[in-house]
C-alpha positions in Angstrom: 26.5 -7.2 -0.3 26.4 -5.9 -4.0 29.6 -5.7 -6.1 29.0 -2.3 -6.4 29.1 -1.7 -2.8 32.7 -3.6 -2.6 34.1 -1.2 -5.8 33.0 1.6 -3.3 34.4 -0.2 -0.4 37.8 -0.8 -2.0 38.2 2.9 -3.2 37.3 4.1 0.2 40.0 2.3 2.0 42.5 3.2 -0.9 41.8 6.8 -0.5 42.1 6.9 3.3 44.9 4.9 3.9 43.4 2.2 6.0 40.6 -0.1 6.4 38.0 0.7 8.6 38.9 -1.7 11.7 42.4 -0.4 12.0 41.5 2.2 14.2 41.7 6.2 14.7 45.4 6.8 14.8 46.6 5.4 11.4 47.4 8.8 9.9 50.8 9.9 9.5 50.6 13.6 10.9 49.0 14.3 14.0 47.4 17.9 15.2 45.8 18.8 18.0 42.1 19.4 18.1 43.3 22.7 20.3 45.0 24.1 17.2 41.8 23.9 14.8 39.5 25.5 17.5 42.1 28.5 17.9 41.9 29.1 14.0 38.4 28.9 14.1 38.0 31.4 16.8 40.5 33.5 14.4 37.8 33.5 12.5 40.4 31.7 9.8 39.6 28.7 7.3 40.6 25.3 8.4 41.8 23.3 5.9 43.1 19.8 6.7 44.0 16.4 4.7 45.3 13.3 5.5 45.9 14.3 9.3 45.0 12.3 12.5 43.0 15.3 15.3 43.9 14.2 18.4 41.4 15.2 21.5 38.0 16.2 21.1 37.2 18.7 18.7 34.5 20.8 20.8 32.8 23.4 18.2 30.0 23.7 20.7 32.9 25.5 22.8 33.4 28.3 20.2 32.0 32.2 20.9 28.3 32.0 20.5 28.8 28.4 18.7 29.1 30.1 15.4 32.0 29.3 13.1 32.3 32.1 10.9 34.8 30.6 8.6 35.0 27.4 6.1 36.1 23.7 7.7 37.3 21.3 5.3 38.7 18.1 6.7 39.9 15.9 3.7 40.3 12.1 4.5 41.6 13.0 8.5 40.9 10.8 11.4 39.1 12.6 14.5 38.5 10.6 17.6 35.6 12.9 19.1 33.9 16.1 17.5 30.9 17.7 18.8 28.9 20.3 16.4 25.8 20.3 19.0 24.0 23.7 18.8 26.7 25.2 16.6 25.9 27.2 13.1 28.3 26.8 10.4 27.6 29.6 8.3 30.2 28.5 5.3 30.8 24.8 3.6 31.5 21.8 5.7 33.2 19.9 3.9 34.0 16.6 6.0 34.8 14.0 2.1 36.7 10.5 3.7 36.8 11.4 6.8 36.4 9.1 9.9 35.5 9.9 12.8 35.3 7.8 16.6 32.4 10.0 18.1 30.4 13.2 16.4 27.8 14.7 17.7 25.5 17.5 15.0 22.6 17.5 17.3 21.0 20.8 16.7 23.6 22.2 14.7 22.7 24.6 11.9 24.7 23.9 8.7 24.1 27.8 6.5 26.6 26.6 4.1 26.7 23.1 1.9 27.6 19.9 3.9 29.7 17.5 2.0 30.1 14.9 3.9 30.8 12.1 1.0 32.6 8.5 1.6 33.0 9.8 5.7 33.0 6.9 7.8 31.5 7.4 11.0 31.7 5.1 14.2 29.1 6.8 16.2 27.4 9.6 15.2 24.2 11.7 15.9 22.4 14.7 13.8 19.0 14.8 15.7 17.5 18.4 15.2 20.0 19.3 13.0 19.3 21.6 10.1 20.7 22.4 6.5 19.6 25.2 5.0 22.3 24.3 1.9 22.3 20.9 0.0 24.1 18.1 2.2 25.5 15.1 0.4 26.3 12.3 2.3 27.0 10.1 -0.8 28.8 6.7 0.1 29.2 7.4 3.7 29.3 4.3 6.2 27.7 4.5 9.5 28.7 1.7 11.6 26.8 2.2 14.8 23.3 3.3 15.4 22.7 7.4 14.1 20.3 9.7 14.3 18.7 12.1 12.1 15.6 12.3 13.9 13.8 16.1 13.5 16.5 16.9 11.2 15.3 19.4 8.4 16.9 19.6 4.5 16.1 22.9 3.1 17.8 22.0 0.0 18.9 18.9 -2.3 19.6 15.9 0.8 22.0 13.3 -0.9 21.9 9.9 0.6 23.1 7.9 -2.6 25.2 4.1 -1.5 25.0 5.4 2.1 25.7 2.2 4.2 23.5 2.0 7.7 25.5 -0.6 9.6 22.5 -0.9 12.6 19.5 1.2 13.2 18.7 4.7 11.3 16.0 7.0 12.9 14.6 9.4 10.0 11.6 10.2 12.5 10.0 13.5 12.4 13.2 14.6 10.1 11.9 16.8 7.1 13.3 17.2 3.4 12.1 20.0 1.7 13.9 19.7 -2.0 14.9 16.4 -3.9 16.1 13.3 -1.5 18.0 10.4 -2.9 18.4 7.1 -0.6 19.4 5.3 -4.1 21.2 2.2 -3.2 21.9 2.8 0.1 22.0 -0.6 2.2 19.9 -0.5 5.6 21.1 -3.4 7.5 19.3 -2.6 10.8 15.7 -0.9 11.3 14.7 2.1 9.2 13.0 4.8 10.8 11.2 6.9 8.4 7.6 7.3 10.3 6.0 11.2 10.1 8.4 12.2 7.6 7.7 14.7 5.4 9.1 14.3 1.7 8.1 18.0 -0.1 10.6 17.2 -3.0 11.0 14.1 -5.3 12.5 11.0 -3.6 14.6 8.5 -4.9 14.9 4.9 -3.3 15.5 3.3 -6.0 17.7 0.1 -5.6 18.3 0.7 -2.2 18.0 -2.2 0.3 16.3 -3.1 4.1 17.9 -5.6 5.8 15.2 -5.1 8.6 11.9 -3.6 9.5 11.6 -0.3 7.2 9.0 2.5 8.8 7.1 5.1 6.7 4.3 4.9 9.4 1.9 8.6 8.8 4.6 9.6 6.1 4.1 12.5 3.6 5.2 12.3 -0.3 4.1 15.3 -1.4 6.0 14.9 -5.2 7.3 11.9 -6.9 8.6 8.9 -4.7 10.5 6.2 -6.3 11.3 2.6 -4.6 12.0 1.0 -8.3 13.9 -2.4 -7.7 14.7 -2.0 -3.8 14.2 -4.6 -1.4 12.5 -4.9 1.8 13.2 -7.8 3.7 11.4 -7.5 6.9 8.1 -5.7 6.8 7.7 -2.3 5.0 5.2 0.0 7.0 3.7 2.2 5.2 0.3 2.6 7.0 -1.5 6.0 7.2 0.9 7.4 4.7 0.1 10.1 2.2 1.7 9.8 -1.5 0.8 12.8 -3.3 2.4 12.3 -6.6 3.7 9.7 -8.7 4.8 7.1 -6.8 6.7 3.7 -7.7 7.4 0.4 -6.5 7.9 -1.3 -9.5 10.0 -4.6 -9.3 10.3 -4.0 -5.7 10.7 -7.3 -3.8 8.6 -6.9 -0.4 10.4 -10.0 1.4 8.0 -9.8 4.5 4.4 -8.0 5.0 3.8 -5.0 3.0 1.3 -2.9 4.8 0.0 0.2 3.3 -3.2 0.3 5.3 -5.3 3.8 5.3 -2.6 5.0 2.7 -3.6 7.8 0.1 -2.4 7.8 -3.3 -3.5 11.1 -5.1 -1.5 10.0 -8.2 -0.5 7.2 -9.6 0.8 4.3 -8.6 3.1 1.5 -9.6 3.1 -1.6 -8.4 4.0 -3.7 -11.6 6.6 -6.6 -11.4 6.9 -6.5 -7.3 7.3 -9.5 -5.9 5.1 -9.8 -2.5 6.1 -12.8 -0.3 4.2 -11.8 2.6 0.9 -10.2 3.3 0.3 -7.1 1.4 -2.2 -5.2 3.1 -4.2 -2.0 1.1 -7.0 -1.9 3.3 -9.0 1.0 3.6 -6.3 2.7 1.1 -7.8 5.1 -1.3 -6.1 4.9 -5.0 -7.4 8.0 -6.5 -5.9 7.7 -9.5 -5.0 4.2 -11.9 -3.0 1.8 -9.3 -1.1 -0.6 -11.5 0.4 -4.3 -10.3 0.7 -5.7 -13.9 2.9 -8.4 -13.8 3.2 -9.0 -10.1 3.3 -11.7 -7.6 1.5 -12.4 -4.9 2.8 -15.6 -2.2 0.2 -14.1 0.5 -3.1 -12.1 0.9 -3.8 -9.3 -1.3 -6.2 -7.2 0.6 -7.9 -4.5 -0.4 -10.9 -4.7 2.5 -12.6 -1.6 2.9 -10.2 0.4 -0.2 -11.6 2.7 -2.8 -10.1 2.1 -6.0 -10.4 4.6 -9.2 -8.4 2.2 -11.7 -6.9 -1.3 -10.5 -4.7 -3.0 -13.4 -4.3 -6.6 -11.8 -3.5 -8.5 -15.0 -0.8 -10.9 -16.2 -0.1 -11.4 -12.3 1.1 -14.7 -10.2 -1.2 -15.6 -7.5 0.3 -18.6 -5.7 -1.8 -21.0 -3.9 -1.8 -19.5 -0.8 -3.0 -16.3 -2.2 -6.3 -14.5 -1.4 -7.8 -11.8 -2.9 -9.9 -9.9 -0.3 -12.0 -7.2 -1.6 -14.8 -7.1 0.9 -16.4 -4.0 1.1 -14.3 -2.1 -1.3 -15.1 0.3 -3.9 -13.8 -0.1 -7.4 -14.6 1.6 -10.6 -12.7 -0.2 -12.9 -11.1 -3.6 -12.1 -9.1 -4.8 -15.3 -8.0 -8.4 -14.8 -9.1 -11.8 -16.4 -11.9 -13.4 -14.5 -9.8 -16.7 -15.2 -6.7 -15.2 -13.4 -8.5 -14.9 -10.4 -11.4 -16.8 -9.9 -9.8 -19.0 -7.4 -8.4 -16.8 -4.9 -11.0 -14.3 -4.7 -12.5 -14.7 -1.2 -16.2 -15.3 -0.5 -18.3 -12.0 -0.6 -21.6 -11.8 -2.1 -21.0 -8.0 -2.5 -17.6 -8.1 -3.7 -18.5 -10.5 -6.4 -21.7 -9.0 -7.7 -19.3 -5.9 -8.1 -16.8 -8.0 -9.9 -20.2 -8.9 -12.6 -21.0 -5.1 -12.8 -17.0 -4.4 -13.5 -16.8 -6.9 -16.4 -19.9 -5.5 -18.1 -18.6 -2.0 -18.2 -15.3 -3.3 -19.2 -17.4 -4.9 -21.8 -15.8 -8.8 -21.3 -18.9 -10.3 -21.4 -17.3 -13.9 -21.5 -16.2 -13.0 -17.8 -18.8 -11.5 -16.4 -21.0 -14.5 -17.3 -18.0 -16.7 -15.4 -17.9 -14.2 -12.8 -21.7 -14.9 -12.2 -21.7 -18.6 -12.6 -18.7 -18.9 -9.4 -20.9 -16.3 -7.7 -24.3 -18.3 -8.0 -22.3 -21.7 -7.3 -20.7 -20.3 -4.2 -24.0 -18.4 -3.1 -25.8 -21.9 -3.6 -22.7 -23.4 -1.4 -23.3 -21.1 1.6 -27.3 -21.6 1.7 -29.5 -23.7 3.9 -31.8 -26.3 2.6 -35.1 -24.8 1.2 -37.4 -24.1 -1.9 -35.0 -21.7 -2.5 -31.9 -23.5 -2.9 -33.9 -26.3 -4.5 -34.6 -23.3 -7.8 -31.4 -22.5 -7.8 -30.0 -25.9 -8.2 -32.7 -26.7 -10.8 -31.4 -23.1 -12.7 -27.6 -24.4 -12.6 -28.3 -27.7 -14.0 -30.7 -26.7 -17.0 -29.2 -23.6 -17.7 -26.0 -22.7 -15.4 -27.9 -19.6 -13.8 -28.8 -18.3 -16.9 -25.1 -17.9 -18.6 -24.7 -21.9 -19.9 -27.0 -22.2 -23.2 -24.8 -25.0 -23.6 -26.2 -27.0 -19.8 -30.0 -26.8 -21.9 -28.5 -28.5 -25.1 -26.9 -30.9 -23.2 -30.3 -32.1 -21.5 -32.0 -31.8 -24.6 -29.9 -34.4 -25.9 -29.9 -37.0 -22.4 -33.6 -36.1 -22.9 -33.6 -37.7 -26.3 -31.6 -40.2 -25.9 -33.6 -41.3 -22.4 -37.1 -41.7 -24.3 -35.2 -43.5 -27.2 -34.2 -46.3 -25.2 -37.4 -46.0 -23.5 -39.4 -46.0 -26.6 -36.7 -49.0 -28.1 -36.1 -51.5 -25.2 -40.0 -51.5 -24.5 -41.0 -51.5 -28.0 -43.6 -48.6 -27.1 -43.4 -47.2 -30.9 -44.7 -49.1 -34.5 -44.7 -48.4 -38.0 -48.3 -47.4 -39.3 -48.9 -48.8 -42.8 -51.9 -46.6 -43.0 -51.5 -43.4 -41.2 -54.1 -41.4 -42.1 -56.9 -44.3 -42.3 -58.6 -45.4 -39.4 -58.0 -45.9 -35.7 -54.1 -46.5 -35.2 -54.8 -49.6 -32.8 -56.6 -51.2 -36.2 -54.4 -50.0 -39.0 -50.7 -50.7 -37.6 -48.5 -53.3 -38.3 -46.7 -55.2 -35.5 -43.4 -54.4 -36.4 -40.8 -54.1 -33.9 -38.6 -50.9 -35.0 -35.2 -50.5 -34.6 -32.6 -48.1 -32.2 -32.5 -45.8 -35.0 -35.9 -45.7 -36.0 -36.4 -45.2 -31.7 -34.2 -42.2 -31.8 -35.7 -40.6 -35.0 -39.1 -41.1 -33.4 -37.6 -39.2 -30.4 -36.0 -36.3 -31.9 -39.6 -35.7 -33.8 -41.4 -35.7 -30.8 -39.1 -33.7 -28.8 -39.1 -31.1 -31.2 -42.3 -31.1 -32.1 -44.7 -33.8 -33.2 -44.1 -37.6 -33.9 -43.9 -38.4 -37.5 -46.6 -39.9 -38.8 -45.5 -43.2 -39.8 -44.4 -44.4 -36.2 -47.2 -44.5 -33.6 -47.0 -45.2 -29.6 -49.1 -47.4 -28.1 -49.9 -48.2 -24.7 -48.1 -46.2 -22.0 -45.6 -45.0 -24.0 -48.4 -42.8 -25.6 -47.7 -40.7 -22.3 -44.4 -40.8 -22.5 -45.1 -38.7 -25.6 -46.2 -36.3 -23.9 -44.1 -36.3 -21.2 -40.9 -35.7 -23.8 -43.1 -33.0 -25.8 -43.5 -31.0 -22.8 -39.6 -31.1 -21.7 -38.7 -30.6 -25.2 -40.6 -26.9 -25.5 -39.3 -26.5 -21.7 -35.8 -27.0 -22.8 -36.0 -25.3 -25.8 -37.6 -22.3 -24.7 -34.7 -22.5 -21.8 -32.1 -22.6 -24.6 -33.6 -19.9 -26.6 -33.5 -17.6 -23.6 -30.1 -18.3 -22.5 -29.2 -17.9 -25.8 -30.4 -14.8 -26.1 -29.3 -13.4 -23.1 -25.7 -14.4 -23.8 -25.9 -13.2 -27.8 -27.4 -9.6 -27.2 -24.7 -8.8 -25.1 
């Protein structure tokens, strides 16, 4: 419970006298529910503060369940009321009110509903309709209600509103602006085929349990900045068709916005998902950004089309997995080294990964990119001649992206036929070179490491020097070392190249 929540709390109870739990009849003054219908039927306003109603307060009862005149009951106390079928055609104006039973089912409000700070035990609105703005702005609700097939015409104020057990929003429509900011769900929220026309405002508000936006339409801007979801947030098969943000939203549970259209953009950055959250076959057809967000389960985007995804400066936590099998991005902005290790397994998925970092122009991680894809593709093969080339490509060259794998075997290589030419004393110094058959002109002199290594280096880059000569088998080995040096180095150059032109 926020400390905001108890500042509202404790001017609630100051304003009506008593707390919540101290029942129906703690007004001073006490008039019968009899005496407001006859005044109503009068056709005259009812006006009414700090009173207790006593017996039910039947509007449904009234000639042709039409009350032609104003109602304004300031911080009363009415045990039942029943609005069902009845149009209001002036204000309603119900602010700290509480109230045992009420019943709006199918009531018509023509005139504006203020129904602020009204406290009500058990209540029901389903079909109910306001053609006028209706503020329900810090009211408490301490049982069950229902606003299911309700319709707002007009502005539909929800702000602080405090949902002690379930709240059904099904099939309800709200045709202007909506706010929900703050307002504290502590049982299941029913949102699923609602249709938002207006901009929406959920910012800071709070779900307990399992929110439902199941086949939900935003058709403006919807905003869920900061709130908190701590069972799963349904979303599937919704429809967001302008801005829309969850920014710093902490989804404690799955998030699941499966076959969910965004037409505009979205905003993702900062939320913190602890469960599962599920994009799959979502279409983002605009930039989609989770900048700065953290991920303790899957990400999945199996089967999505994605114009713009900014993943960067995210957490991924152990556990997480990136899934973006079959999906169709156009531009993927995120360090390869951010991800590379919870990106699951899909030959497609990562060759579109390579192709997104060299439009992107990163070249440094689409040549990672392609190294972990050739690795993992190596991985998943069978023994053959074709795994047996591709392990021979990742250790000369690392698939074509590691100039630095060739100069590395270039040096072993060296280094190899040094010793080789030094511990079998395969090499001697010609005193004359040019003159004669080597055999007859050279002097048995044993050379030394360093004279072995120099000897090396000549050959493998290109030809002996002339005042060291093999002999015996070592003259192969020569040849051996010439033909692996022009191997490698051609296999360097390459590489090289490949990596430098880019």
């Amino acid at each position: 419970m926020s400390w905001r929540f108890l500042i509202h709390l404790a001017l609630l109870l100051a304003a009506t006298g008593a707390g919540i739990g101290e029942g129906l009849a703690s007004a001073s003054t006490q008039i019968p529910a009899s005496e407001i219908l006859s005044r109503m039927v009068d056709g005259q306003p009812v006006h009414c503060e700090g009173v207790s109603i006593t017996g039910d307060l039947l509007l449904c009862t009234l000639p042709g369940a039409r009350l032609e005149s104003s109602l304004e009951l300031i911080n009363c106390t009415v045990s039942n009321a029943s609005f069902d079928g009845t149009t209001l055609e002036k204000d309603v104006v119900l602010w700290g009110s509480t109230f045992g039973n009420a019943s709006f089912d199918k009531s018509r409000f023509l005139g504006r509903a203020d129904l602020t700070n009204t406290v009500f035990h058990n209540a029901s609105f389903t079909g109910a309709s306001f053609d006028r703005p209706a503020t329900f702005d810090g009211a408490f609700f301490l049982d069950n209600v229902s606003f299911e097939d309700a319709q707002f015409d007009k502005d539909a104020s929800f702000n602080w509103v405090w949902f002690e057990k379930g709240a059904d929003f099904n099939y309800s429509r709200f045709g202007y602006y909506t706010y929900f900011s703050g307002a504290q769900f502590l049982g299941e929220a029913c949102f699923s085929d609602v249709k938002f026309q207006g901009v929406l405002d959920f910012g800071a508000a709070s779900f307990a349990g399992r929110a439902n936006f199941f086949g939900s339409t935003f058709e403006s801007a919807a905003g869920f900045t900061n709130a908190s979801f701590s069972g799963q947030a349904q979303f599937a098969l919704t429809r967001f068709g302008g801005l829309s943000s969850f920014g710093d939203v902490l989804f404690g549970d799955e998030a699941n916005f499966e076959l969910t259209r965004f037409v505009d953009a979205a905003y993702f950055s900062g939320a913190k998902f602890r469960g599962d959250a599920i994009f799959g076959l979502t279409k983002f057809e605009d930039i989609v950004s989770f900048q700065g967000a953290t991920f303790q389960g899957d990400l999945n985007f199996k089967g999505g089309k994605i114009s713009t995804l900014l993943l960067d400066e995210g957490d991924c936590k152990d556990d997480c997995r990136i899934i973006l099998n079959d999906t169709d991005f156009n531009r993927l902005r995120v360090p390869w080294r951010e991800i590379e290790d919870h990106v699951v397994w899909d030959p497609g998925a990562y060759l579109a990964l390579v192709d997104n970092y060299h439009r992107l122009g990163w070249p440094g991680d689409e040549d990672d990119c392609y190294y972990q894809y050739r690795s993992m593709n190596q991985a998943h093969a069978g023994w053959g001649w074709s795994k047996a080339i591709d392990v021979l490509a990742w250790l000369s060259c690392g698939y074509g992206v590691r100039p630095g794998y060739a100069v590395a075997w270039a040096l072993l290589t060296i280094l190899i036929f040094a010793i080789l030419f030094w511990r079998g004393d395969g090499i001697r110094r010609s005193a004359k070179p040019l003159q004669g058959p080597a055999e007859k002109d050279s002097i048995p002199e044993r050379v030394t490491f360093r004279n072995a290594l120099f000897f090396s280096t000549m050959v493998f880059l290109s030809q002996g020097p002339i005042d060291f000569l093999p002999v015996g088998r070592h003259r192969y080995y020569v040849i051996l070392e010439g033909i692996m040096g022009w191997l490698l180095l051609a296999l360097f150059l390459v590489t090289l190249g490949r990596v430098m032109i880019r």
